[in-house]
C-alpha positions in Angstrom: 112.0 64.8 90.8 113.1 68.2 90.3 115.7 70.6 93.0 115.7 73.9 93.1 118.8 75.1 95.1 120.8 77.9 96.3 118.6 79.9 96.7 119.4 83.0 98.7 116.2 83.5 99.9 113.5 80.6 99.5 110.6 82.6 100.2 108.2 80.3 101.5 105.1 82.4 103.4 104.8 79.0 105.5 101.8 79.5 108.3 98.7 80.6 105.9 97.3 84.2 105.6 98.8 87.2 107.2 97.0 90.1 108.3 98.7 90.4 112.3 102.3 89.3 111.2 103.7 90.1 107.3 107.0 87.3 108.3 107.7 85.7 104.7 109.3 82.3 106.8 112.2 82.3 105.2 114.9 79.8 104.6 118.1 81.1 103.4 120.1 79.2 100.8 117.2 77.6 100.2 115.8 74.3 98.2 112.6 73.4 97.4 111.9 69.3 96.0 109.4 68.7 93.2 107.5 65.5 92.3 105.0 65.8 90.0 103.1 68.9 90.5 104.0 69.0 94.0 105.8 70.0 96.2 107.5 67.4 99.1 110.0 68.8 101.0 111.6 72.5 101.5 114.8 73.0 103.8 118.3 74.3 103.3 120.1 72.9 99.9 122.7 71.2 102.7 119.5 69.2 103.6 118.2 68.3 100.2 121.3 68.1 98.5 121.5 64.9 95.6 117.9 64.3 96.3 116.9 64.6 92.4 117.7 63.6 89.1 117.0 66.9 87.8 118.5 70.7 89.3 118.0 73.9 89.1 121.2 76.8 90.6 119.1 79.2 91.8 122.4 81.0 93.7 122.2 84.5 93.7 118.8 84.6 93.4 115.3 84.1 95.6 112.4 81.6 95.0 109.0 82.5 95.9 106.0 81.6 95.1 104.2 82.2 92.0 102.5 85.4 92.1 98.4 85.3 91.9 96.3 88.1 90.4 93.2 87.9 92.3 91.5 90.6 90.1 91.3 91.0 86.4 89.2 92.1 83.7 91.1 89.9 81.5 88.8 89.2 78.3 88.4 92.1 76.2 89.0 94.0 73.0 90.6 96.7 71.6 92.6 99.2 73.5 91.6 103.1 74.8 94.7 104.6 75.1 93.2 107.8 73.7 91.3 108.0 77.5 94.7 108.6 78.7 94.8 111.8 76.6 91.8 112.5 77.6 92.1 112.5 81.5 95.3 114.1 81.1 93.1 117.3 79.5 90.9 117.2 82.9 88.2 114.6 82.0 87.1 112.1 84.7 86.5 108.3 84.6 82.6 109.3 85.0 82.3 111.9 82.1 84.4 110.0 79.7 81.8 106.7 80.6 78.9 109.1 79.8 80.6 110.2 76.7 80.2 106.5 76.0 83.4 105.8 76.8 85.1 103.7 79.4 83.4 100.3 80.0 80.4 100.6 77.5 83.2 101.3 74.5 84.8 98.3 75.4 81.3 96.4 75.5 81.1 97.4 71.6 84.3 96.0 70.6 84.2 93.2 73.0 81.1 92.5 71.4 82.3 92.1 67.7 84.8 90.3 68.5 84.2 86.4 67.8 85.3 83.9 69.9 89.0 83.3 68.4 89.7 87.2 68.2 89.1 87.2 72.1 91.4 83.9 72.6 94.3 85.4 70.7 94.3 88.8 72.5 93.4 86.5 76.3 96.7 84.6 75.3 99.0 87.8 75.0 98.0 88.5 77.9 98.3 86.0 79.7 101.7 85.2 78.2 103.1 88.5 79.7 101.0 88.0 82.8 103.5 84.2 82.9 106.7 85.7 82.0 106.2 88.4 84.8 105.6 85.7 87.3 101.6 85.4 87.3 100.8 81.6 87.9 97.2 81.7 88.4 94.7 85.0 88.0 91.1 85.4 88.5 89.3 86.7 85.4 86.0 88.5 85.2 83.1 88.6 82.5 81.4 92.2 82.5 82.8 93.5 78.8 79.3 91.8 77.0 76.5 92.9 79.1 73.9 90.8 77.7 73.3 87.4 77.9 74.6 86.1 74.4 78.2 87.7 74.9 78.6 86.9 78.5 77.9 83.6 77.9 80.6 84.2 74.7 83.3 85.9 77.4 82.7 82.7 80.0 83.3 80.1 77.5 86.5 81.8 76.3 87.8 82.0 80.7 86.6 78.7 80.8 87.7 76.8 77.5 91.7 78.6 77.1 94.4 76.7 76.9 97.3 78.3 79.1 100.0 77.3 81.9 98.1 79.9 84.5 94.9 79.0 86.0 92.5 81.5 84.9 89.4 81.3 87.8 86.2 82.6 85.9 84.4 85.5 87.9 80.7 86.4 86.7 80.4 90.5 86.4 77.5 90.8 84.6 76.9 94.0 87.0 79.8 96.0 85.5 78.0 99.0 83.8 74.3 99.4 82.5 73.9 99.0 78.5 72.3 101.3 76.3 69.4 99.0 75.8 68.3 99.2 79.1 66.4 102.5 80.9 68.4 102.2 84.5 70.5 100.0 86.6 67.1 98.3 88.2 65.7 97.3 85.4 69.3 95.7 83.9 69.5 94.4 87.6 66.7 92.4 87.3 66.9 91.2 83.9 70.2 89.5 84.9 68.7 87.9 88.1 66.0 86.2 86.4 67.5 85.6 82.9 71.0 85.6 83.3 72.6 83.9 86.9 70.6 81.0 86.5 71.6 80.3 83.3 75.9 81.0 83.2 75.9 79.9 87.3 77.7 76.9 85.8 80.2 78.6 84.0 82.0 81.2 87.1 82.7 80.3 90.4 82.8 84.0 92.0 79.6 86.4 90.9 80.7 90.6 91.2 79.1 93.5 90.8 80.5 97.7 90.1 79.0 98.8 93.3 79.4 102.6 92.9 77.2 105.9 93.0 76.1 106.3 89.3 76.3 103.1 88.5 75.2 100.5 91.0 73.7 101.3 94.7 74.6 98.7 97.3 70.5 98.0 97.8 71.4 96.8 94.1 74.5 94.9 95.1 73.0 93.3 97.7 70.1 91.9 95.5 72.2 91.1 92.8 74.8 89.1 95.0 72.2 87.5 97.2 70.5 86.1 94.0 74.6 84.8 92.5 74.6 82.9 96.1 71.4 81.2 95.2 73.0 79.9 92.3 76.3 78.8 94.2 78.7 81.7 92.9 80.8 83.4 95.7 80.0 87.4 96.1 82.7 89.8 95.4 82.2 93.5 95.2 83.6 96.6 93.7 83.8 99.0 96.3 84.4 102.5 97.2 86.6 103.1 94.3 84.9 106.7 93.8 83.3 107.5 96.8 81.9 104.8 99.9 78.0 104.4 99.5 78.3 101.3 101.8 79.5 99.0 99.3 82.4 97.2 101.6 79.3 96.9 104.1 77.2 95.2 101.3 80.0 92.9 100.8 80.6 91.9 104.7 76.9 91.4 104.7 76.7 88.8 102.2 79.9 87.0 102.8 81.3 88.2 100.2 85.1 86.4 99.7 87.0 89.9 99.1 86.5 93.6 98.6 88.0 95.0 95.7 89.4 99.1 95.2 88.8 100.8 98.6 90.5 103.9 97.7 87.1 106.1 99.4 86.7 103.5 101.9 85.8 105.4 105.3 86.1 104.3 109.0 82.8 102.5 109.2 83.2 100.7 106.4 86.8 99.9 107.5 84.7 98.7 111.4 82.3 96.5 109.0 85.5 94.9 107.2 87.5 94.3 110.7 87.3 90.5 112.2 84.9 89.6 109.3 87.7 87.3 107.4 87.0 88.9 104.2 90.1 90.2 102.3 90.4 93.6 101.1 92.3 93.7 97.6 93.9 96.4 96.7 94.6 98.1 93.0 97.1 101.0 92.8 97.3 100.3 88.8 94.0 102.2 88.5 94.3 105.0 90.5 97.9 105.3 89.1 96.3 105.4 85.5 93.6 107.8 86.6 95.8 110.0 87.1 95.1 110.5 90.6 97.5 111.2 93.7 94.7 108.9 96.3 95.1 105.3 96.6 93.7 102.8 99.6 94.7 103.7 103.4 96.7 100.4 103.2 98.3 101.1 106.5 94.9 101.4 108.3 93.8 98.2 106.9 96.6 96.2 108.1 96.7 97.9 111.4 93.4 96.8 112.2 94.3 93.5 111.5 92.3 93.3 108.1 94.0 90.7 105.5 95.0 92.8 102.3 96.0 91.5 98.7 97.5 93.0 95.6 95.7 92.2 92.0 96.3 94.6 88.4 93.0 95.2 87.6 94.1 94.3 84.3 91.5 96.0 81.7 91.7 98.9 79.1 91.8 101.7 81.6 94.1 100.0 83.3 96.3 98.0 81.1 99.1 96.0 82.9 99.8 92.2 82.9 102.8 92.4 85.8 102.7 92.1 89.6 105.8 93.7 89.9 104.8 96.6 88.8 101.8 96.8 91.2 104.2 95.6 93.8 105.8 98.9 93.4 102.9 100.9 93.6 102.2 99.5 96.7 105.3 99.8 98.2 105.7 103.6 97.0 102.7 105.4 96.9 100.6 103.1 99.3 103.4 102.5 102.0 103.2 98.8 101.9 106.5 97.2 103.6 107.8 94.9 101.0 106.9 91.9 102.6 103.5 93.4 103.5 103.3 93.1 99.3 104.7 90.2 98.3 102.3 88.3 100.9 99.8 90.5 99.4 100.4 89.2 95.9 100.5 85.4 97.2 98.9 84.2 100.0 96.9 86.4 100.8 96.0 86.7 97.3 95.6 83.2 97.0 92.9 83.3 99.9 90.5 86.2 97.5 89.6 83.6 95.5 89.5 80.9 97.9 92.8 79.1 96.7 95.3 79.9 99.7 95.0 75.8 100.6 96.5 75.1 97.4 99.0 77.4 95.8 100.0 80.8 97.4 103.0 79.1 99.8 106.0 76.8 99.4 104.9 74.2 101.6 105.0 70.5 101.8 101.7 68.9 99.8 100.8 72.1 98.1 101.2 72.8 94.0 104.2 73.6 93.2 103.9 77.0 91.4 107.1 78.8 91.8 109.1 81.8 90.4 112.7 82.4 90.6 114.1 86.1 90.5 116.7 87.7 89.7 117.1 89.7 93.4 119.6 88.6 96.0 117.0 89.9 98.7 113.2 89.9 98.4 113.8 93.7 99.5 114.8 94.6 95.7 111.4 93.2 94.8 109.5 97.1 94.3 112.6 98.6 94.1 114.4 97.5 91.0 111.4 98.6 89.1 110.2 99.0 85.7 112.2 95.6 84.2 110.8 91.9 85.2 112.9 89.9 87.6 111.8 86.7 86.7 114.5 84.5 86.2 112.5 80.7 85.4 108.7 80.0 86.3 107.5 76.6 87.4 103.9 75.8 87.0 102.6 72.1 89.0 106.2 71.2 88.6 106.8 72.1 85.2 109.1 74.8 83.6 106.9 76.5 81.8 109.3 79.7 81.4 113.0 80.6 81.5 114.9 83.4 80.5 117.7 81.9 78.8 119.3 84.0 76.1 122.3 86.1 76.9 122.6 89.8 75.6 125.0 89.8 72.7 127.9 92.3 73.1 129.0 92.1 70.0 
């Protein structure tokens, strides 16, 4: 058995998601016990003290569950930094995608790559996403955008070998391709040739519900059809500008609602009471340059569960929830506790995982981060360095920051 102790702050988010009350339930000089992968008791270290072979001194610092990045665009390749420059000299994320840009340049490269070249770029990633205290992440298809190289990006979510649980989302819906005249006929083709055939391979199906890309009569087809197959909706929604997409995604169940920067008060009426999670992704609008990002405070004072993901993609291109944890905090208003709940359980819960990890409780996995903070206040605030002391993954330490600077 393993003991963490001393902690300051065991940050345990006991009680399942939040949405009326942001309370973190926490235990101060906390210990968590480890058997195997899970976890079997939490209480003060006075409580737990000599109850394991094995110890961790987490004194001085707080333990927390393992972050969980509910929304990624993980598998791709190649890098567009040079969009940066561009959107900096006044171009938009919708005339740099029509300069073939954006999503359909990374569908070229993404593309060419073969199946290795995209597992050695995934496992940078995900390597940085670990050491920054990412334990499990969602990751979407949506860089192929036919069926040979979705198939290709599925098998590489599905078949990596990594300490974080990568869940495999299918966005086949993520821009239309040049071989295609319009978004209805590409719709179509991937409802009768496509879902049927990768349904096995994702457990969520998604769609870019936006105006230019794809209408929510669109998303509602296209979703409707991934249920057939047994895939849970998601939705891309009113990123740009609200065309009803959160209301598509109510309507179909969908298990979160992902952007909402545009998203107006009768979409927000739609979203309120309907137990779907809004997720939030201040990385993007950060990126695009722009001074808008989601109404969190309206959201959570109408009760409406939120969560924190990257967006991790080229536009886009972070692997750390602390730095979207600081976004949140500083340009979206988000009490730190509202966002480390946010990147959690609540987080858990948008991809249906908030019975398993997302906590420190009795029974569940034991994914778990220790950081270098005294108080889970200076998560957000000491920004721009990673705070994770040691990651433990089902019981294992899978990561620890052990080398001391030399001053020599």
């Amino acid at each position: 058995m393993l003991l963490v102790k001393n902690a300051s702050q065991l940050i345990t988010l006991e009680g399942g998601v939040r949405k009326d009350s942001y309370d973190l339930a926490i235990i101060e000089d906390g210990a968590v016990l480890i058997e195997g992968s899970k976890i079997v008791e939490i209480g003060t270290t006075r409580d737990l003290k000599n109850s394991a072979e094995d110890e961790i001194d987490a004194s001085g610092k707080i333990v927390l569950p393992g972050f969980v990045d509910p929304h990624t665009h993980l598998i791709f390749s190649g890098t567009r930094e040079n969009e940066l420059y561009l959107k900096l000299k006044g171009r938009t994320y919708l005339e740099i995608l029509k300069m073939g840009g954006g999503i359909l340049r990374t569908v070229r490269a993404t593309r060419s790559a073969s199946i290795q070249d995209l597992i050695r770029e995934t496992t940078r990633r995900l390597d940085y996403m670990l050491i920054n205290g990412t334990t499990t992440a969602e990751a979407k298809s949506g860089y192929g955008l036919d069926y040979e190289n979705e198939l290709k990006i599925l098998h590489v979510i599905n078949g990596i070998s990594h300490p974080i649980e990568v869940v495999p989302t299918f966005l086949g819906a993520h821009a239309v391709p040049p071989e295609f005249k319009d978004s209805g006929e590409y719709i179509e083709f991937l409802v009768e040739e496509v879902i049927p055939k990768i349904s096995g391979l994702a457990e969520f199906i998604d769609i870019f519900c936006e105006k230019g890309v794809f209408s929510a009569d669109e998303s509602r087809y296209y979703l409707e059809s991934g249920k057939k197959h047994g895939l849970i909706p998601k939705i891309h929604a009113d990123e740009i500008c609200d065309i009803g997409c959160t209301r598509v995604g109510v309507e179909v169940g969908a298990i979160s609602v992902d952007h909402l920067v545009k998203t107006g008060d009768e979409s927000l009426d739609a979203l309120e009471g309907s137990g779907t999670i809004a997720v939030f992704l201040p990385a993007t609008p950060y990126m695009l340059l722009s001074r808008e990002y989601a109404r969190a405070r309206e959201f959570i004072r109408r009760g409406i569960p939120v969560a924190l993901a990257t967006d991790l993609n080229p536009n886009a291109y972070t692997e750390s929830m602390q730095m979207v944890i600081s976004l949140a905090i500083t340009q979206m208003r988000m009490l730190p506790e509202e966002a480390i709940a946010a990147s959690t359980i609540n987080a858990a819960a948008a991809i249906g995982r908030s019975d398993v990890i997302g906590s420190i409780e009795k029974g569940k996995q034991a994914d778990i981060i220790i950081m270098d903070a005294e108080n889970y206040q200076q998560i957000g605030y000491h920004f721009g360095v990673n705070l994770v002391d040691t990651v433990i993954k089902k019981g294992r330490i899978v990561w620890r920051r052990r080398m001391d600077v030399s001053h020599s």
